[in-house]
Each structure stands twice: as C-alpha cells, then as structure tokens.
N, C-alpha and C positions, 0 to 999 in steps of 0.2 A: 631290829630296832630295840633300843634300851628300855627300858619300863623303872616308872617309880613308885613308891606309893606313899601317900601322904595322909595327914590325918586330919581333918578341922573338924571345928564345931557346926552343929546341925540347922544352926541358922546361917552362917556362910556360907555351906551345902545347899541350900534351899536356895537362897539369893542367885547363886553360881548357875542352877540348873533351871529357876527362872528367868537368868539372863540367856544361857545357851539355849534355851527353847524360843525364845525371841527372837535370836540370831538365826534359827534354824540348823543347830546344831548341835552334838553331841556334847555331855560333859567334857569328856579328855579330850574331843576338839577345841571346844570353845577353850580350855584350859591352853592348849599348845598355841592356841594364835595369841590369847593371854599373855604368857612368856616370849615369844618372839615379838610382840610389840614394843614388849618392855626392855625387853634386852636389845634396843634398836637396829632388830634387821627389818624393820618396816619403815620406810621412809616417810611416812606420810602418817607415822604412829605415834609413843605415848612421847618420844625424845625429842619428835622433830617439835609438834605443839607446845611442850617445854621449851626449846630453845627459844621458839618465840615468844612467849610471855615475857623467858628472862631477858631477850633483847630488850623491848621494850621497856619493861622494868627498868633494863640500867638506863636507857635513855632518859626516862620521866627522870628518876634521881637525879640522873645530871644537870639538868633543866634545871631542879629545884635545888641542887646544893650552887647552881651558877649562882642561882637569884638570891637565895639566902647572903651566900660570901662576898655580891657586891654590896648589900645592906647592909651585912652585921656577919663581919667573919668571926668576930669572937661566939658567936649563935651556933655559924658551920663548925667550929673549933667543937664546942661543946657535943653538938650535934656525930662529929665523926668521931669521938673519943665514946659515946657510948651505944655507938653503931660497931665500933670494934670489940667493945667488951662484950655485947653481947653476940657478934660471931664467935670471938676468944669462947666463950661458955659454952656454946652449942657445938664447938669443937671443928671451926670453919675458916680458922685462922692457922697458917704453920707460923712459925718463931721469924722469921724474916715480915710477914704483912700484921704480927704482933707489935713488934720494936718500930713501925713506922706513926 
C-alpha cells in the first residue's frame, strides 16, 4: 500500500481527529474514506449530494429566468449578461458559452 504524508495546521488536525473519533475511527481512516468520497467512488457521497443540489438549482433558475423573460426579457437580457460575466471571472466559462 502506498503511504503519504501531509502537513496541516493544528487546528485542522484537531478538528479531523475530533471528527474521526465521532466516526469511530482512526485519523488515516477517516482521512481515506475522506478522499474516496470526494473523489466519487462513493455513490451515495460528497458528488452524488452535489449533483442534486445542482439539479435542482438549474431547475429553480429555469422557472425563474421563464418567469422573468415572459415579463421583461429586457430584465432576463440584463440578468444573463451578468450571470456570464461573472462565471467569465471566476473562470467558468470556455470561449464558445463566452461569445453566446
């Protein structure tokens, strides 16, 4: 088995080994099931609960960019030009969903 070793600060250590003790489990346990969550080979872990938020997330939006654009598509207009600028900024946009 490969071995790492990492460094953090001693309050993230504290935190980490107050949580693995909760758990009933070792640091570099609780650490490995950590990263296999994250790294989605856990189905029922940190990716899948994301995917659902963001499902729903896009659905609300949609709802609410419908309801805006039959009101006042000049509002959605405004509204999705700086929903893009600030994906564009946070670096969430490639060159093709920029130019749209």
């Amino acid at each position: 088995m490969a071995r790492i070793t990492i460094r953090i600060d001693d309050d993230l250590y504290a935190r980490l080994t107050v949580q693995a003790r909760s758990a009933g489990l070792g640091a570099a346990t609780y650490c490995r099931d950590i990263l296999e969550r994250f790294e989605g080979t856990d189905p029922s872990g940190y990716h899948a609960r994301f995917d659902e938020v963001h499902a729903t997330l896009i659905q609300a939006f949609a709802i609410l960019a419908t309801s805006v654009g039959e009101r006042s598509p000049d509002i959605l207009q405004k509204g999705l030009a700086e929903a893009r600028r600030l994906l564009h900024e946070r670096g969430l946009l490639d060159g093709a969903e920029d130019r749209s």
